[in-house]
C-alpha positions as CSV (number, residue, x, y, z in Angstrom):
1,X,-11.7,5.0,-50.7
2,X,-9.4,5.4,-47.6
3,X,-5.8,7.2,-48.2
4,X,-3.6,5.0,-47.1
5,X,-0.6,7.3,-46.8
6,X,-2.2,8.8,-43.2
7,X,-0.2,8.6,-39.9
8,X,2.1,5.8,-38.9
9,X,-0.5,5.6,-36.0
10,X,-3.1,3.7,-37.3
11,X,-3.5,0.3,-38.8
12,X,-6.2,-0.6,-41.5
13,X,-7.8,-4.1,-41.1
14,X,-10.0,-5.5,-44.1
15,X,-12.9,-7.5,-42.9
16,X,-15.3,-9.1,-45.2
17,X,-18.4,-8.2,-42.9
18,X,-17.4,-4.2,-41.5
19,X,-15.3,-3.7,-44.7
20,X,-12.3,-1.3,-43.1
21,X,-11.9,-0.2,-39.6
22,X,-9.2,2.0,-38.2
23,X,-7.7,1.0,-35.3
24,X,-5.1,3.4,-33.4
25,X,-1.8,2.1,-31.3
26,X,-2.2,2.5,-27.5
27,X,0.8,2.3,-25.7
28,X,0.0,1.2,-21.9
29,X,1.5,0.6,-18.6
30,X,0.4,-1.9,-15.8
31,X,1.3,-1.6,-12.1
32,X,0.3,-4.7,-10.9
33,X,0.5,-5.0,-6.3
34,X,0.3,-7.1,-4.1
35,X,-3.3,-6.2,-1.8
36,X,-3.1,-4.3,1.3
37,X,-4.3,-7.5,3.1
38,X,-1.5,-9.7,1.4
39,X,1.6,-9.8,3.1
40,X,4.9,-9.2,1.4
41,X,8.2,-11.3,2.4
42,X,10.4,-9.6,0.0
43,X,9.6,-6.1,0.7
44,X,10.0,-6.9,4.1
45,X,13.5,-8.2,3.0
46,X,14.1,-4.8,1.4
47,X,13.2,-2.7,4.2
48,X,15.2,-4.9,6.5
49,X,18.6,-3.9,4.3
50,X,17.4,-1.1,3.6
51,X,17.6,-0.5,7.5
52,X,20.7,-2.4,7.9
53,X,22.4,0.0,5.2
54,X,21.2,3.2,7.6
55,X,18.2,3.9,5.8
56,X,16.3,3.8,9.5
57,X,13.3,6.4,8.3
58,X,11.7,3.7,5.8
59,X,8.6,2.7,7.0
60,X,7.6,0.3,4.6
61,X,8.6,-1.4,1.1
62,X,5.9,-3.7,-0.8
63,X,7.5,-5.2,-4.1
64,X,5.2,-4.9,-7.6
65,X,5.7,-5.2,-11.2
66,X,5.6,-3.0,-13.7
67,X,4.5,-4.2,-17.6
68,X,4.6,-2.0,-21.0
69,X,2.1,-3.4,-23.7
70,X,2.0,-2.0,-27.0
71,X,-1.3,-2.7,-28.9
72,X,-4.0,-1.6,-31.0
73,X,-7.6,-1.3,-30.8
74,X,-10.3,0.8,-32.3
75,X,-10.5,3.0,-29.3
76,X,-9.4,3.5,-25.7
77,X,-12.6,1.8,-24.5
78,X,-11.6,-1.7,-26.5
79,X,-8.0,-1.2,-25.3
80,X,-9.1,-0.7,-21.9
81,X,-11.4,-4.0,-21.9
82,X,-8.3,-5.8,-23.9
83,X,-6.1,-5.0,-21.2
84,X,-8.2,-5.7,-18.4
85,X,-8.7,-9.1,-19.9
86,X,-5.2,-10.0,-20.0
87,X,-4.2,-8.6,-16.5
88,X,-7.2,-10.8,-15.3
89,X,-5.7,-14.0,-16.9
90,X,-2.1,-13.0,-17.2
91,X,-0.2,-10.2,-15.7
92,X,-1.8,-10.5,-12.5
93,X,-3.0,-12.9,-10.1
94,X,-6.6,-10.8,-9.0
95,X,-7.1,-13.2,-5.8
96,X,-4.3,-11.5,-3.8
97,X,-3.3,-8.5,-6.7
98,X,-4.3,-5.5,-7.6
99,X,-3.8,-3.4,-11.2
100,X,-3.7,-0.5,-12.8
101,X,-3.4,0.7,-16.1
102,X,-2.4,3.7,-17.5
103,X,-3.2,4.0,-21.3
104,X,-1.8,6.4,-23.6
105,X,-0.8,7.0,-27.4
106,X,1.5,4.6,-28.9
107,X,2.6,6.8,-31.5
């Protein structure tokens, strides 16, 4: 029998086939770009005021996003594939994006 009262970082799912598996919380952060090949309009726009406000040693600007997920898998591996899944679909457009994620412990 598992004892329930351990750490606030895992979370036990029942399922009728594995019977209980542990899964940990990953807390992760996505840096999603544009590519190096893609030109970028609003960074562009940023360096231009930048310059305009005498910032004149700005070479360049390129505009990203950033994205926290908080989720849970069984190890770093499935979280890794997880979010690799959802960039792909989601978060990021991978015909002129790039990503990267950073994963660490959501506790």
């Amino acid at each position: 029998m598992i004892d329930l009262s351990l750490s606030d970082r895992y979370i036990y799912n029942y399922h009728k086939v594995e019977g209980f598996s542990l899964k940990q919380k990953y807390q992760a952060r996505i840096y999603v770009t544009l590519r190096p090949s893609v030109l970028d309009p609003a960074g562009t726009a940023v360096q231009s005021g930048l310059a305009h406000m005498g910032y004149t040693d700005v070479e360049s600007v390129r505009i990203g996003k950033y994205i926290e997920v908080s989720l849970s898998a069984t190890d770093e591996t499935e979280a890794h594939k997880q979010l690799d899944v959802m960039c792909d679909q989601l978060f990021a457009n991978p015909v002129i994006e790039n990503y990267r994620v950073e994963l660490g412990d959501g506790s």
